[in-house]
C-alpha positions as CSV (number, residue, x, y, z in Angstrom):
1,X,49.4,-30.9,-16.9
2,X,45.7,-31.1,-16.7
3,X,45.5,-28.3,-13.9
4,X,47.5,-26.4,-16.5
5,X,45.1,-27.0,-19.3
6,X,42.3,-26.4,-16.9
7,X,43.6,-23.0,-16.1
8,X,43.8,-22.1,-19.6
9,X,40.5,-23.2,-20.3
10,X,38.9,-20.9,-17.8
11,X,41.5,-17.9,-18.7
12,X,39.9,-18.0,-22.2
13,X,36.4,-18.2,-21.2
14,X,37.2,-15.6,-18.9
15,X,38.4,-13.7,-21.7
16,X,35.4,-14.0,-23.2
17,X,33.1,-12.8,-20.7
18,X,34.8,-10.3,-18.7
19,X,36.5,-7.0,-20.6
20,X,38.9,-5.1,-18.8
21,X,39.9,-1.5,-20.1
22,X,43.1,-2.2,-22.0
23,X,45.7,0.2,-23.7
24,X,44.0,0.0,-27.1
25,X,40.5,0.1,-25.8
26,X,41.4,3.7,-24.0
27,X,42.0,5.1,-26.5
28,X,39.9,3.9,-28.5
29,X,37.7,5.4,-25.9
30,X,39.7,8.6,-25.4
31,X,39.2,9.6,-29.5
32,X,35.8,9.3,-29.1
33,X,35.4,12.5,-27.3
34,X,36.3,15.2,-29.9
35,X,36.2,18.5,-28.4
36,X,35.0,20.8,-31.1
37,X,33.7,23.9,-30.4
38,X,30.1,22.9,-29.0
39,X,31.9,20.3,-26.5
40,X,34.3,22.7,-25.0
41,X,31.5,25.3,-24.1
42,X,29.4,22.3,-22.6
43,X,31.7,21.1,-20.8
44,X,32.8,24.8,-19.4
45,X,29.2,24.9,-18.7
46,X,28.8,21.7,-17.1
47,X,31.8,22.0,-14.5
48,X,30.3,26.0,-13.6
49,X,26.8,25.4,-13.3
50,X,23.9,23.6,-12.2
51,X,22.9,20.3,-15.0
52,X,19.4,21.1,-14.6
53,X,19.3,24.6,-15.6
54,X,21.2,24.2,-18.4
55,X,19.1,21.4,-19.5
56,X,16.1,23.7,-18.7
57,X,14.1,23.6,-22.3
58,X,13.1,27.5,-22.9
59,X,10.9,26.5,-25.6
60,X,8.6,24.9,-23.2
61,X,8.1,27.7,-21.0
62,X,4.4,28.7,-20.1
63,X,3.2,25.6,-22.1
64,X,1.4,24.4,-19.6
65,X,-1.3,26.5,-17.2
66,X,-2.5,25.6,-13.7
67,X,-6.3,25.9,-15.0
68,X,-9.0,22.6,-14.7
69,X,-12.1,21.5,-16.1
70,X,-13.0,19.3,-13.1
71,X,-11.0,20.2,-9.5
72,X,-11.8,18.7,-5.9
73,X,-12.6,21.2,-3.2
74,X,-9.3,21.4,-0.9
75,X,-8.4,23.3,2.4
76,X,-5.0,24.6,2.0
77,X,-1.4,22.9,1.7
78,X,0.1,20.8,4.9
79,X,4.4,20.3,5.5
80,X,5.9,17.1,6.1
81,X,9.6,19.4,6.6
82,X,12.1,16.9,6.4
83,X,10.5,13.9,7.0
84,X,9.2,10.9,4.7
85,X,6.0,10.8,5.8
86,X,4.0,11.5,2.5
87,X,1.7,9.0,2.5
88,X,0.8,9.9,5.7
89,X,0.3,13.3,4.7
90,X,-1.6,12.5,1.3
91,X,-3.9,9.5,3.0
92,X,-5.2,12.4,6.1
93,X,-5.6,14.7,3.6
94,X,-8.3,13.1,1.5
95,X,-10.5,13.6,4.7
96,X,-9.9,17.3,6.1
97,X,-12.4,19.3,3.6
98,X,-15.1,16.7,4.6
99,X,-14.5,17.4,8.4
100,X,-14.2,20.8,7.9
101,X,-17.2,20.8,6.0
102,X,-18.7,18.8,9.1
103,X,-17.9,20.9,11.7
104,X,-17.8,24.2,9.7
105,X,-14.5,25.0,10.5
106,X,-12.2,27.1,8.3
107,X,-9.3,25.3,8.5
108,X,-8.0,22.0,9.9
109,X,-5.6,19.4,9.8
110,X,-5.0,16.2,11.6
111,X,-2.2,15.3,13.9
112,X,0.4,13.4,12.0
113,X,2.9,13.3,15.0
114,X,0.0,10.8,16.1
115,X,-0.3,8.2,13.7
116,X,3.6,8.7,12.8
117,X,4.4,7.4,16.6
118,X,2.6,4.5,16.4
119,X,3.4,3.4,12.9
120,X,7.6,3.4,13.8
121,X,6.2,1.6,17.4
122,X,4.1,-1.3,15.1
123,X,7.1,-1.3,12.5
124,X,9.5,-2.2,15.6
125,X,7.0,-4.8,16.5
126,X,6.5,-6.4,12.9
127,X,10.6,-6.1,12.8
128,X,10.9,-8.3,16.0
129,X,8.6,-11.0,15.1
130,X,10.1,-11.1,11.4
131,X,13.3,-11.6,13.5
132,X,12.2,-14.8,15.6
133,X,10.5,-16.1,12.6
134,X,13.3,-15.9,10.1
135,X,16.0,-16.8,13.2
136,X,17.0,-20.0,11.6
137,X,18.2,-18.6,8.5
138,X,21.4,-17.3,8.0
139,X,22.0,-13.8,9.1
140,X,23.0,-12.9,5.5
141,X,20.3,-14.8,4.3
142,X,18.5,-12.4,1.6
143,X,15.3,-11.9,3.6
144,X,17.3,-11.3,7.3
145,X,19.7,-8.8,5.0
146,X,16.1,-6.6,3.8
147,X,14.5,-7.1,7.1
148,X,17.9,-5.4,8.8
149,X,18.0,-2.4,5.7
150,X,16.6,-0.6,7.7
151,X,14.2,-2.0,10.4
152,X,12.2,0.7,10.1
153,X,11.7,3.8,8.6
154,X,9.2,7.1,7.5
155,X,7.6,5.4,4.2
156,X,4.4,3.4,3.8
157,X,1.6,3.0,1.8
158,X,-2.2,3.2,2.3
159,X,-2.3,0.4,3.3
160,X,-0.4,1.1,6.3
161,X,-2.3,3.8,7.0
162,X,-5.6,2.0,7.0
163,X,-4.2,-0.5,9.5
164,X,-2.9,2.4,11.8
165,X,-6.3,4.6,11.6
166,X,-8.8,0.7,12.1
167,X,-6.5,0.0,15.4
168,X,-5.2,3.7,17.1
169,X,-8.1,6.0,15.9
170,X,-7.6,9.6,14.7
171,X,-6.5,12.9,16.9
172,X,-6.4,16.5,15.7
173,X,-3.3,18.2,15.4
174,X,-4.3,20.1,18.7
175,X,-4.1,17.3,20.3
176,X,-0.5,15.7,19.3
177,X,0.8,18.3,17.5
178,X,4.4,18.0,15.8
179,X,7.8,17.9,17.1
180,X,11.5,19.0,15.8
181,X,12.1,15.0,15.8
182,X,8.6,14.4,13.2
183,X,9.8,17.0,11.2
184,X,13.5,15.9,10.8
185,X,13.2,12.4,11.3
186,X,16.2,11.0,10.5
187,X,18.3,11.2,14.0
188,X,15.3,9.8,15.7
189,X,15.0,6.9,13.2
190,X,18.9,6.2,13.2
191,X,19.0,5.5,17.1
192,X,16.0,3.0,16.9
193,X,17.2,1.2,14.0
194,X,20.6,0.5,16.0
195,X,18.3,-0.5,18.9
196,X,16.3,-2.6,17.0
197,X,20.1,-4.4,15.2
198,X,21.2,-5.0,18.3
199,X,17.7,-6.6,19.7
200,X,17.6,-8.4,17.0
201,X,20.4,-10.4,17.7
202,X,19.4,-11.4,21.0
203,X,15.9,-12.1,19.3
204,X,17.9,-14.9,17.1
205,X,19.5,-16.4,19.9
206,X,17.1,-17.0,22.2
207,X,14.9,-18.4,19.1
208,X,18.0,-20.4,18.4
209,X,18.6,-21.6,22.0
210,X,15.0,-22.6,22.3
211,X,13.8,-20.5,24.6
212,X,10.5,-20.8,25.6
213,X,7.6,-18.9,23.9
214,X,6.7,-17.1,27.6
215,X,10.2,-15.9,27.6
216,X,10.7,-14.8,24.1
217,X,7.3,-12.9,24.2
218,X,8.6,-10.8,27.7
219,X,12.1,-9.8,26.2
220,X,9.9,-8.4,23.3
221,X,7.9,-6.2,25.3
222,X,10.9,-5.1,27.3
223,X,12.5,-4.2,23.7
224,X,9.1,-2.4,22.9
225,X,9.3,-0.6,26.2
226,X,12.8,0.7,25.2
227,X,11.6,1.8,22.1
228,X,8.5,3.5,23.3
229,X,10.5,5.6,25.4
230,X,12.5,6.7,22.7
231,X,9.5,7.6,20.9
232,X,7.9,9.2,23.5
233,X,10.7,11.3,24.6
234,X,11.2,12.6,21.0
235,X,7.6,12.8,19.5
236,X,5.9,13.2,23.1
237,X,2.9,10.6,24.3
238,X,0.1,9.9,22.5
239,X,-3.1,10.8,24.4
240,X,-5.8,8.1,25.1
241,X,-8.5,10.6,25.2
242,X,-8.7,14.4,24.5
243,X,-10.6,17.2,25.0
244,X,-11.0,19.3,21.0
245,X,-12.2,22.8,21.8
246,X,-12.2,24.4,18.5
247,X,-14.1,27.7,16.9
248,X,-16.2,27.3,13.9
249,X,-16.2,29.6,11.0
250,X,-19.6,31.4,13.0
251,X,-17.3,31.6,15.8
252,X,-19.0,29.3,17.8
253,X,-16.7,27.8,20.6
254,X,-17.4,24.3,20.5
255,X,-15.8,21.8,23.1
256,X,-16.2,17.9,23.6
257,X,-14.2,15.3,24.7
258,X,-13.0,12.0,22.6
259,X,-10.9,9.2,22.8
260,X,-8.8,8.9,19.6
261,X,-11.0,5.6,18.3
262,X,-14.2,7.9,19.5
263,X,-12.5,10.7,16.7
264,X,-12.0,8.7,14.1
265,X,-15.7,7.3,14.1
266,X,-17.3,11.0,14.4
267,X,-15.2,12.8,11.3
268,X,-15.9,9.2,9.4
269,X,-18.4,8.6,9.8
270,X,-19.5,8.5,6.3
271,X,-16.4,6.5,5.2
272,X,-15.9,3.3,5.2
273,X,-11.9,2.4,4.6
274,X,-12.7,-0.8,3.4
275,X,-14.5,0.5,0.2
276,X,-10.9,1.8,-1.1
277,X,-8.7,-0.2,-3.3
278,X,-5.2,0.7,-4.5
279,X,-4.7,0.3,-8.6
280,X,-1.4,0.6,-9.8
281,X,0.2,1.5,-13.2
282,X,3.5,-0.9,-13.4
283,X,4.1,-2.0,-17.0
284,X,7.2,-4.4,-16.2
285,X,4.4,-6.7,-15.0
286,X,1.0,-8.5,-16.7
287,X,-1.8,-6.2,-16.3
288,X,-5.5,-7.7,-15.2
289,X,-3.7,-9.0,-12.3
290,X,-4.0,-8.8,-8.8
291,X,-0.8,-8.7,-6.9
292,X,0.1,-8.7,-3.0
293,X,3.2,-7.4,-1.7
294,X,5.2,-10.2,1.3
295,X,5.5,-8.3,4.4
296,X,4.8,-4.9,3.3
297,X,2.9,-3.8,6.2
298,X,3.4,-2.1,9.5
299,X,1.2,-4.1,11.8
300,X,1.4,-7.5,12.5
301,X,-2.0,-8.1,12.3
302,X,-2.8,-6.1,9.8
303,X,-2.9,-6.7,5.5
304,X,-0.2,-6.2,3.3
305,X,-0.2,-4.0,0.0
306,X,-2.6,-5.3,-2.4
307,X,-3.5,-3.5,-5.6
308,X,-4.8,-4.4,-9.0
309,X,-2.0,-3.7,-11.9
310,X,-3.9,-1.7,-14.9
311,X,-3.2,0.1,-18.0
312,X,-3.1,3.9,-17.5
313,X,-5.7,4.3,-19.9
314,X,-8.1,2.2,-17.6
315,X,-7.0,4.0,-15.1
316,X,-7.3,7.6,-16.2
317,X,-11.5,7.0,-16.4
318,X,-11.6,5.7,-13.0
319,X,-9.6,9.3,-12.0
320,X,-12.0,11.5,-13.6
321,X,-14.8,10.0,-12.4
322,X,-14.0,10.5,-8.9
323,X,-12.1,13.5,-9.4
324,X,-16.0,14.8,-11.4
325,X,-17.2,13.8,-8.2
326,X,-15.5,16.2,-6.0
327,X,-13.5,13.2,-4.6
328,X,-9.6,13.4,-4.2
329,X,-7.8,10.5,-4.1
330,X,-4.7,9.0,-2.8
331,X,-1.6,8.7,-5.4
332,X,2.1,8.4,-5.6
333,X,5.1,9.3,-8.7
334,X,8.3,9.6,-9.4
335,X,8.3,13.3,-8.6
336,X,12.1,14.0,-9.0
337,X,11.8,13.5,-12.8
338,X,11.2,16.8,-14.7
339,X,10.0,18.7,-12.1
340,X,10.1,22.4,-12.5
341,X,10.0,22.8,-8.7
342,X,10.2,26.6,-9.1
343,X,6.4,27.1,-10.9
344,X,5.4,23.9,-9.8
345,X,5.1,21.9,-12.9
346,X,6.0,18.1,-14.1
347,X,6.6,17.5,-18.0
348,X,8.5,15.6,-20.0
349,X,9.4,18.0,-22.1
350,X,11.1,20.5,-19.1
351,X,14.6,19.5,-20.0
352,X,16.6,18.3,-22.5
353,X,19.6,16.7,-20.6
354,X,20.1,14.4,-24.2
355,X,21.7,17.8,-25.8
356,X,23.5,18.8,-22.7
357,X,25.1,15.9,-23.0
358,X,25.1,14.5,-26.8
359,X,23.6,11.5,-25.0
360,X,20.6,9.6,-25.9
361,X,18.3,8.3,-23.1
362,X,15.9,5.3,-23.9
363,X,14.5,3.4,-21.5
364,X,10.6,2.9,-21.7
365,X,8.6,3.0,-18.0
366,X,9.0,-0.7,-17.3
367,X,12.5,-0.5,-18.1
368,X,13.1,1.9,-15.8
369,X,11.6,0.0,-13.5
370,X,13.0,-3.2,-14.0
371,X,16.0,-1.5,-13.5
372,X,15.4,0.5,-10.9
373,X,15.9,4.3,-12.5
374,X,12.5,5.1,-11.4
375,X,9.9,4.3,-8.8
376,X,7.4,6.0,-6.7
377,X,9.0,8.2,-4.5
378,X,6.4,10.5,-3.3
379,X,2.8,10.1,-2.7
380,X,0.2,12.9,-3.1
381,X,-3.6,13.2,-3.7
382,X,-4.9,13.7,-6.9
383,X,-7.8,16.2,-6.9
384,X,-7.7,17.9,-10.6
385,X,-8.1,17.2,-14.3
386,X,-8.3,19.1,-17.1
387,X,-9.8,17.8,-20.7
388,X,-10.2,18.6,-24.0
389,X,-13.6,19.2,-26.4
390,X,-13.3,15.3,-26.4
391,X,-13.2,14.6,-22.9
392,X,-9.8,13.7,-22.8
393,X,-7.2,14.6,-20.2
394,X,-4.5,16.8,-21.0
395,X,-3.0,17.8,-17.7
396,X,-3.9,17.2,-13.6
397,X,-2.8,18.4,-10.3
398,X,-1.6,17.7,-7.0
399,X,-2.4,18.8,-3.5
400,X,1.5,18.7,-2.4
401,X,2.7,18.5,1.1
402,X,5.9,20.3,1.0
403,X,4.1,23.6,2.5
404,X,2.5,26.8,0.6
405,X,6.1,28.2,-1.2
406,X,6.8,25.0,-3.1
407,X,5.3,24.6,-6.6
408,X,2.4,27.3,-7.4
409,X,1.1,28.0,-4.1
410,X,1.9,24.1,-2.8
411,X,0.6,22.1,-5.5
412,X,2.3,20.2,-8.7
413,X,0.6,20.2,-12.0
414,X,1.6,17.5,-14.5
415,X,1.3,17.0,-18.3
416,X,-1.1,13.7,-19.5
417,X,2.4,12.7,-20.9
418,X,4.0,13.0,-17.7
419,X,1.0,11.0,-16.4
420,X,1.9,7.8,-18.6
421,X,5.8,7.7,-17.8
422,X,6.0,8.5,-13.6
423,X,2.8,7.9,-12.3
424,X,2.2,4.6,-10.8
425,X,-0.6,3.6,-7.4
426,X,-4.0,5.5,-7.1
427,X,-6.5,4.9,-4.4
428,X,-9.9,4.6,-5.1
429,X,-13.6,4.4,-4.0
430,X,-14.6,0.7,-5.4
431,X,-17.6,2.6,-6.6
432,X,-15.8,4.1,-9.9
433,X,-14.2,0.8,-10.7
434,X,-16.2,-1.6,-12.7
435,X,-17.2,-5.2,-11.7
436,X,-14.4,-6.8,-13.9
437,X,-11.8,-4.8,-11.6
438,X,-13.7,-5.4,-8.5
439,X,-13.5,-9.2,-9.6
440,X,-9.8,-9.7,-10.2
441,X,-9.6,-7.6,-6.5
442,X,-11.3,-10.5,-5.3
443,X,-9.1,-13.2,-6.4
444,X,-6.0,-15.1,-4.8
445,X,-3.7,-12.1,-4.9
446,X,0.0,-13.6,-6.8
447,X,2.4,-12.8,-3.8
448,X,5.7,-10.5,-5.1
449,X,8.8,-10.4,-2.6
450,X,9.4,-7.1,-0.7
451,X,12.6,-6.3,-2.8
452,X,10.5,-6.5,-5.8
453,X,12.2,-3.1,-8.3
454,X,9.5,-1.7,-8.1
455,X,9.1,-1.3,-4.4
């Protein structure tokens, strides 16, 4: 009798909390959807043609120009193809107009195949060790599950490319130049992350078996070996030292030899990584905060993703002052939201998917966020702003690395509006921040798990 009354009990909480799609709520549903005249040529519309270019708002054509007050000197558009490698891309590309200007070259471009090798080869390592430390948890433990989705991958941070450039140095691309498998990456990425599955399950047994340290640290280098040769066969070797004959823009042939940490000191050589600080725009979280993100790195050694959370208001003079300064810098977006790919333009107002669709969409940024509908997704650098009588920015630009044909000519302009909603990290010189910034950089960062939303 009381397993009876129990069992009603939880049937009627049940019923409380969890409702199913009856008879009477279908249709219910069903006459909500009246199909007057505008809904039957939507929905002809809809199930003919693409959503985007029907939701493509005429009225906002050639609002917005591709002309700047203030814009950083650049040296032509770089391709990632079909890789993920953008940060890569954006963080190298914040140094090529000084080298060129250094070397009076007329174009140049560093080799990405070379940092991208050894960033998957430290990301293997960093996976292994996360693997013998976290061995005594379950294997569907939370942390085991994100360390395992995927093991590694193309994305990264600055960050990661600090730590990559402090330990491996720099090449030219004449040195490492790219391969079919750094331009379509995912095949080559695929075969070491089932490599790197299946060594991690050794890695937990032996950890669990205690075996000794001597041991455990051989088996990893034999798994590193493995996955260096998959590198190397796809991406090809990294060289150790190089020979850069090159000829400058007075077509002087100019020819010198260098080891990859001996290139990275000579172009710079007026830069100092260090001096760099990430600042981030995430409104789901307190602002005036310094934040640190758990085991978002690719070296072992190396420091995690730190950054400063900011209003974008704060953030917008910081930009301008660098950008004033002829200084690009490093940023990242949600670039798949109202992007006009085809003239190269990002506004809020491009489409109107809410009358496409009789459909109201009202999530603010940190709602979005929180619930994952946006994120950064692509990272760029920054090099233009243009302002008003008052000084205030209306719209800004990227330096794009999806080649010369995409956008106008390879860059992305943006709206100040699109600005507040999908922009989100910036990189930049300490010197434009101010001291009460530079402080709160300087504290005990508060440490946010790598599944965090917004990462």
């Amino acid at each position: 009798m009381r397993g009876i009354l129990v069992y009603l009990l939880l049937f009627a909480a049940g019923s409380l909390y969890a409702q199913d799609i009856s008879k009477p709520a279908l249709d219910q549903i069903r006459s909500g959807f009246k199909k007057d005249a505008y809904t039957k040529a939507m929905q002809n519309a809809l199930s003919s043609n693409d959503i985007s270019k029907l939701a493509w708002n005429r009225s906002n054509v050639g609002a917005v120009d591709h002309l700047f007050t203030y814009r950083v000197d650049v040296s032509g558009i770089t391709d990632q193809k079909s890789s993920g490698r953008c940060w890569m891309f954006s963080s190298l590309n914040l140094f090529r107009p000084a080298v060129m200007k250094k070397f009076n070259l007329g174009e140049f471009e560093f080799s990405e195949g070379y940092l991208y090798f050894y960033d998957l080869l430290e990301k293997a390592n960093l996976f292994l060790n996360n693997m013998e430390n976290s061995a005594n948890l379950p294997i569907d433990n939370e942390k085991v599950r994100w360390y395992l989705r995927p093991p590694v991958d193309d994305g990264g941070q600055w960050g990661n490319f600090v730590n990559l450039v402090k330990k491996y140095g720099l090449v030219p691309k004449e040195a490492m130049g790219e391969t079919n498998s750094t331009e379509n990456t995912a095949m080559l990425t695929r075969f070491i992350n089932s490599k790197l599955r299946e060594d991690a399950l050794e890695i937990r047994e032996l950890k669990n078996s205690k075996a000794d340290a001597k041991k455990m640290a051989a088996r990893k280098i034999e798994m590193l070996s493995e996955i260096y040769r998959m590198l190397a066969l796809n991406l090809d070797e990294p060289p150790t030292e190089f020979v850069w004959r090159f000829k400058d823009k007075d077509k002087k042939i100019v020819e010198k030899k260098y080891t990859p940490q001996d290139f990275r000191d000579a172009v710079l050589s007026d830069t100092n990584l260090d001096d760099f600080v990430m600042i981030m725009n995430d409104p789901s979280r307190p602002f005036w905060k310094h934040y640190e993100v758990e085991n978002y790195r690719n070296t072992t050694e190396g420091s995690n993703w730190h950054y400063v959370n900011l209003p974008n208001e704060v953030i917008k003079e910081f930009c301008i002052a660098s950008i004033k300064n002829n200084e690009a810098l490093y940023a990242s977006c949600d670039v798949g939201k109202q992007l006009r790919r085809d003239v190269g333009i990002l506004d809020v107002n491009n489409f109107d998917y809410e009358s496409v669709y009789g459909v109201k969409f009202g999530m603010n940024k940190a709602q979005r966020i929180q619930t994952g509908e946006s994120g950064s997704s692509h990272g760029m650098a920054l090099i233009a702003v243009d302002v008003d009588a008052l000084g205030k920015p209306v719209k800004w630009q990227f330096e794009n690395s999806w080649g010369p044909t995409a956008g106008e000519k390879g860059y992305l302009t943006f709206t100040d509006a699109w600005f507040n909603e999908y922009m989100f990290r910036f990189v930049i010189n300490k010197k434009y921040l101010t001291s009460k910034v530079l402080e709160i950089y300087g504290q005990k960062p508060e440490m946010l798990p790598p599944w965090d939303p917004m990462f």
